[in-house]
C-alpha angles and dihedrals in degrees: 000000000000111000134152134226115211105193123195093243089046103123095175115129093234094081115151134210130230087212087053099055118081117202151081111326108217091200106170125210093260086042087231143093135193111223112163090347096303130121107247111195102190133000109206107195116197117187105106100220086046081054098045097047086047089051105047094043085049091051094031086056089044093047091051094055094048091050093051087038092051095041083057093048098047097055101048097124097197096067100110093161103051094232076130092065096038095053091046087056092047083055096050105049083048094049089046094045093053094047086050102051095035122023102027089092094055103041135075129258090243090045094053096036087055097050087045091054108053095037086064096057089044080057094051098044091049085046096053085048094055100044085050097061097042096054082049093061089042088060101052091043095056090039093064104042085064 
């Protein structure tokens, strides 16, 4: 693997920006790696198919989570005041900006249809669910002021 150290004291006339290179950014929670003992702030790769396989297996793990997350959410059967679906809803539109504004560029048209397509019937589902609880309350409502 070809990498390059640049170390503080390093005078040399090849130095690289982080602001020149266009590319994928691998900025870790910490910000930080450990390659060969050094401190490394920020790795930029720039092949485009190792970025897009970083990228898809990153989104793909994330995906998975919120769908797991939002099937539990969506069948909890003691939400009467719908806080479950809206907060489903809330997940979704998240999920489906940051995808938008960080990762569109580096996925595929059927990764990002699929996703797509299952995250819009998450949505309706969460929407019918909704509806029907709040015709419910509406109901009862109705029902106690006779």
């Amino acid at each position: 693997m070809n990498y390059r150290i640049k170390k503080k004291n390093d005078r040399s006339k090849n130095r690289y920006k982080i602001k020149d290179l266009k590319g994928y950014s691998l900025a870790g929670e910490s910000h930080k790696f450990r390659i060969e003992g050094t401190e490394i702030l920020n790795i930029i790769v720039l092949d485009s198919k190792l970025i897009q396989v970083l990228v898809s297996k990153k989104v793909k793990v994330r995906y998975d989570q919120l769908i797991r997350y939002l099937t539990n959410l969506l069948t909890v059967v003691e939400d009467d005041t719908g806080t479950c679906c809206q907060e489903a809803l809330n997940m979704i539109e998240k999920f489906r900006l940051e995808i938008k504004n960080k990762y569109r560029n580096y996925l595929s048209e059927k990764e990002l249809k699929e996703m797509a397509n299952q995250l819009k019937v998450m949505q309706k589902v969460a929407l019918e669910k909704e509806m029907e609880i709040k015709n419910f309350l509406a109901e009862e409502y109705m029902g106690k002021s006779r």
